[in-house]
N, C-alpha and C positions, 0 to 999 in steps of 0.2 A: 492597623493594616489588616485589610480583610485577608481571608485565609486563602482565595483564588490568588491574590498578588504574591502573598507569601512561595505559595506554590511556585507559580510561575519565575518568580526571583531563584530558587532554591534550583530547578530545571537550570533557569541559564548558567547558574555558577558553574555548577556541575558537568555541563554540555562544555562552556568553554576551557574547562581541564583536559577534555578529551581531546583525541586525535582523529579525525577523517581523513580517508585518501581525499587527496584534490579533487581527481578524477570525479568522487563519486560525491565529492558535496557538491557541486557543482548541478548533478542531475536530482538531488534529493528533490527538492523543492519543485519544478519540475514534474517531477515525479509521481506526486501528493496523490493526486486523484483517481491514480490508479485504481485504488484499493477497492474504491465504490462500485467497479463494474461489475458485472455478473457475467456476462455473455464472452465468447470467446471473440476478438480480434484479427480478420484475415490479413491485414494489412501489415507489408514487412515491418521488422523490429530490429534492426541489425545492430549488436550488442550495445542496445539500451541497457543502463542503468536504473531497472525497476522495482517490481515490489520488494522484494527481498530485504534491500537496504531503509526503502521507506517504513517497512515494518521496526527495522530495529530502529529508527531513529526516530519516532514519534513516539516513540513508547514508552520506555521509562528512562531516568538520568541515569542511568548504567550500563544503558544500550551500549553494545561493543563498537556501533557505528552513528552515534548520536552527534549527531549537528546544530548548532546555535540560531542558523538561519531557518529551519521548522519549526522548533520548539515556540519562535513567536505567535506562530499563526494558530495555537492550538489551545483549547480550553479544554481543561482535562480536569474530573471530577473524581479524588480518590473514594475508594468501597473498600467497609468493613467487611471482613470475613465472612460478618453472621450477609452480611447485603451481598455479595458473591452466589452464596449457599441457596439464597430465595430467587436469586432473580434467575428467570427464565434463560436469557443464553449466557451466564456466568456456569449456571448448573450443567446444563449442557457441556460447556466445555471442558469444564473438570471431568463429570464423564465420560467424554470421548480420551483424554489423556489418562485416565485412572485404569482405562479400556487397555489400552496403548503401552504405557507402560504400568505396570500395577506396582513396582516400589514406589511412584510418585504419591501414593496413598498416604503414605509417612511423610512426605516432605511440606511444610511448615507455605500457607502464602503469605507471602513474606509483603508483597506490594499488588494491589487492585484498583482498576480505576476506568472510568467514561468518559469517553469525548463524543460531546456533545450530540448523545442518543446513538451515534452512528459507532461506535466501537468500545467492543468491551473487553479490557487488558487484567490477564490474568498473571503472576507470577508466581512460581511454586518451587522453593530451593529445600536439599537436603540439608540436615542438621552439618551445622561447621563452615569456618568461612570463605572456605573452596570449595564446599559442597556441590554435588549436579544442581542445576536450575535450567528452570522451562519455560519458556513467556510466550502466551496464547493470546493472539490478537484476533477476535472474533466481530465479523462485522454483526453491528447489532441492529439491523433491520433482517434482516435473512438467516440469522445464527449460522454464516459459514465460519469456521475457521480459516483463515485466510493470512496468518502470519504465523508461524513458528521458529521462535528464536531457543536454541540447544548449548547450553554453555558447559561446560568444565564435565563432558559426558568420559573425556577419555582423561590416564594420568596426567598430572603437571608437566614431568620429566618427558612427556613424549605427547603432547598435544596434535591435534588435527593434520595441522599445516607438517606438522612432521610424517606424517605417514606417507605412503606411495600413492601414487593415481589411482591405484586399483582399491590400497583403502579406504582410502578415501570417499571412493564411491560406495564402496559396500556400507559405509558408513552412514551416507545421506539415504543411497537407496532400503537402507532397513528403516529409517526414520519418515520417509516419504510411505514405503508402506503399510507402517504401523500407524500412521496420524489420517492415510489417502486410499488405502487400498493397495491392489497391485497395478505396477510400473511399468510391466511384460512388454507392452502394447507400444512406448513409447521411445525415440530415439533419444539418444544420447551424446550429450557433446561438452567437453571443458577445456577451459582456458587459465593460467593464471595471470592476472590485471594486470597491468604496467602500474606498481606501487612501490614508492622505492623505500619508502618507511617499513613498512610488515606484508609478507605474503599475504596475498589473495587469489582464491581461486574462484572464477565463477561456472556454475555447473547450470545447464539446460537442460530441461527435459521436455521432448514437443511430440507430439500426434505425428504420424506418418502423413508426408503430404500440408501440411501445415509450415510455415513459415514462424510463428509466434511460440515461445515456450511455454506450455502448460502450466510447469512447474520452475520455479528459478531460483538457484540455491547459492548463497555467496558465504564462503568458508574462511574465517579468519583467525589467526590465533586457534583458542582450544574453540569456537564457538560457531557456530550451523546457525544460518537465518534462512528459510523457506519461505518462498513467497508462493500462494497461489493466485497462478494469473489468468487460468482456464477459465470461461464463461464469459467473457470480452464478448463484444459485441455491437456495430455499428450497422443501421442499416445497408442492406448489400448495394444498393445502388449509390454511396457515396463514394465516390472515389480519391478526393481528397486528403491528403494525411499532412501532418505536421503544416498546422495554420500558425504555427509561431517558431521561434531560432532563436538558439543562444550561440556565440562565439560562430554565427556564419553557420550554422548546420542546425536541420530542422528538431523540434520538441515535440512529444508527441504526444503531454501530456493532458495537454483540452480534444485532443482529436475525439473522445467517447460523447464530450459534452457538448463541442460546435457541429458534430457531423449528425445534426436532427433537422431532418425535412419542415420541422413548424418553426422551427428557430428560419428559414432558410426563407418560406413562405411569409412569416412575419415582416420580416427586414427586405423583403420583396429583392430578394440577392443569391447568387449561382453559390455552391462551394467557393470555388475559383474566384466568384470576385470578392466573396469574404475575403478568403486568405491573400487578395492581394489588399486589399485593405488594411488586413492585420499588417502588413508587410512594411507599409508606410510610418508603422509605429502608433498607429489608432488601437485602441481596444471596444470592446465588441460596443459598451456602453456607448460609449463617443460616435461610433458609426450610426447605432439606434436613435442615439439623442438628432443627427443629424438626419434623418427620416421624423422625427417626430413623436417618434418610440421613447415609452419612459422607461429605466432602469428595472423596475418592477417587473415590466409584461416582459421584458426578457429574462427574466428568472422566471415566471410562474410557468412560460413553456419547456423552456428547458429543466425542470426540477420536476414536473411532471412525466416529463418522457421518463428522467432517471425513474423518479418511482416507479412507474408502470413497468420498466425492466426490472426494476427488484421484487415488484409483486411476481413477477412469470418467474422469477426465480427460483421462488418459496417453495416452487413444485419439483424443484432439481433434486436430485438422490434424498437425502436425510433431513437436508435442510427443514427447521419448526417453521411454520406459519406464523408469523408476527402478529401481536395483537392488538398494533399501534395502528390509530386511525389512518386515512389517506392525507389528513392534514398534520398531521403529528410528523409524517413522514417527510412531508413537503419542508415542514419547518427545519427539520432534522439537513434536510438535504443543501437548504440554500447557502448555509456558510462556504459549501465547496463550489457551489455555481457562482457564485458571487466572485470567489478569489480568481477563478476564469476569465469571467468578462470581464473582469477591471485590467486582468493582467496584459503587456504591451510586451510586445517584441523587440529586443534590442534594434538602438537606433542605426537606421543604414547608413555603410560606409561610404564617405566621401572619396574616395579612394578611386 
């Protein structure tokens, strides 16, 4: 048995022990593609289930919100310690949390690993088996950190979900501007989930004038998962959102990758009549195949746009320069274009 299978076998066991809200397995998957954007998103987002959760649940079999239905779609490559330490944005990320918080200097990585060029998972627990532990999901084309999971930072006897709103928040907002900056700038807003298994609270943090949460924090048990969702971005002239639906309400999790004017120009087709297309339960492939478009020229445009957005990225705040070619990058990219066009809309009701 190769050791990818192994891997992957040990994930599922493990994932199907665990418990997800409904609610929120339901949008994980969905979800997925989030993480690859850079650009900020004007388009509403009215309490999506996004990065936050995706972050804990692709990441390791411990995640406090790991799902069974992602773990298949993912090939994930573990790293040794000493391979953490050399590579370019593993090093990086330790740095910024060693920055951030500096007893994590002491704490042991316990678990490291890569999926497939695009993300590189850090995890770093204090000695003992309730120890604090930190898990750094760093995309690995652009070296942003863009997932931080906080587990067992507060006592046993008095975890998270116990505290007041107001701690709560001093809670995430110390950890948002110890891993992001300052927060000053942005509004504030939380809810707890209709979850009737374990408290959830989820927390937003958005740009004055913005619709979309920069920052999105979902609190469960003793453990903090941050997602950052800031640097979204679609061209402005698409107006279209959620070209797919699950349970009768729109998804909005291809909108970064179907709303590209060459995708649109290719397939000689409006937003609009994509998305009524998608609507009929076609996926993007099948639409193309039916113009005479082969599977390919629909990913090589669309995985190029993604690139060319992560290249303008590189120049955002801190962010390193990647020194991965433009086809390294492309390769890197196409497992998540691919999981896009193929995917179909639940079928319409007869009803």
């Amino acid at each position: 048995m190769t050791i990818e299978r192994k891997i992957r076998e040990h994930l599922h066991i493990e994932a199907e022990s665990m418990e997800c809200p409904p609610a929120i397995t339901k949008r994980i998957e969905q979800s997925y593609s989030q993480y690859l954007q850079r650009k900020r998103s004007e388009k509403t987002m009215k309490k999506r289930l996004i990065g936050g959760i995706v972050a804990a649940a692709i990441l390791i079999p411990t995640a406090a919100f790991a799902a069974p239905t992602l773990i298949e779609m993912l090939t994930r490559t573990p790293m040794t310690v000493e391979q953490v330490k050399t590579d370019e944005v593993g090093k990086a990320a330790l740095e910024k949390v060693y920055s951030a918080f500096p007893e994590t200097k002491s704490f042991e990585i316990i678990e490291a690993s890569n999926v497939q060029g695009v993300q590189t998972s850090i995890t770093l627990q204090e000695k003992g088996a309730m120890g604090k532990k930190i898990t750094l999901h760093t995309n690995g084309i652009t070296g942003t950190i863009e997932h931080v999971i906080q587990e067992n930072w507060e006592p046993k006897e008095k975890p998270l979900t116990a505290l007041t709103d107001q701690e709560i928040k001093s809670k995430v907002d110390d950890l948002l501007n110890k891993m992001y900056g300052s927060i000053e700038e942005y509004e504030f807003a939380m809810e707890q989930m209709e979850n009737p298994d374990q408290k959830t609270f989820m927390l937003n943090y958005t740009k004055k004038g913005s619709n979309t949460p920069f920052y999105q924090v979902f609190v469960q048990g003793n453990t903090s998962s941050v997602s950052l969702i800031g640097g979204e971005t679609t061209p402005s002239n698409m107006k279209v959102e959620g070209f797919f639906s699950t349970n009768g309400k729109p998804d909005y999790f291809a909108d970064n990758f179907l709303n590209d004017a060459k995708l649109f120009s290719l397939l000689k087709i409006s937003p609009a009549e994509l998305k009524q297309e998608l609507a009929t339960g076609k996926s993007v492939v099948e639409i193309a195949a039916s113009k005479n478009i082969s599977k390919q020229q629909v990913i090589d445009v669309i995985a190029q746009t993604q690139v060319d957005a992560q290249i303008q990225g590189e120049n955002i705040g801190d962010v390193p320069k990647s020194n991965r070619s433009n086809e390294q990058m492309l390769k890197a990219i196409e497992p998540k274009v691919l999981q896009v066009i193929e995917h179909k809309t639940e079928a319409p009701s007869n009803k």
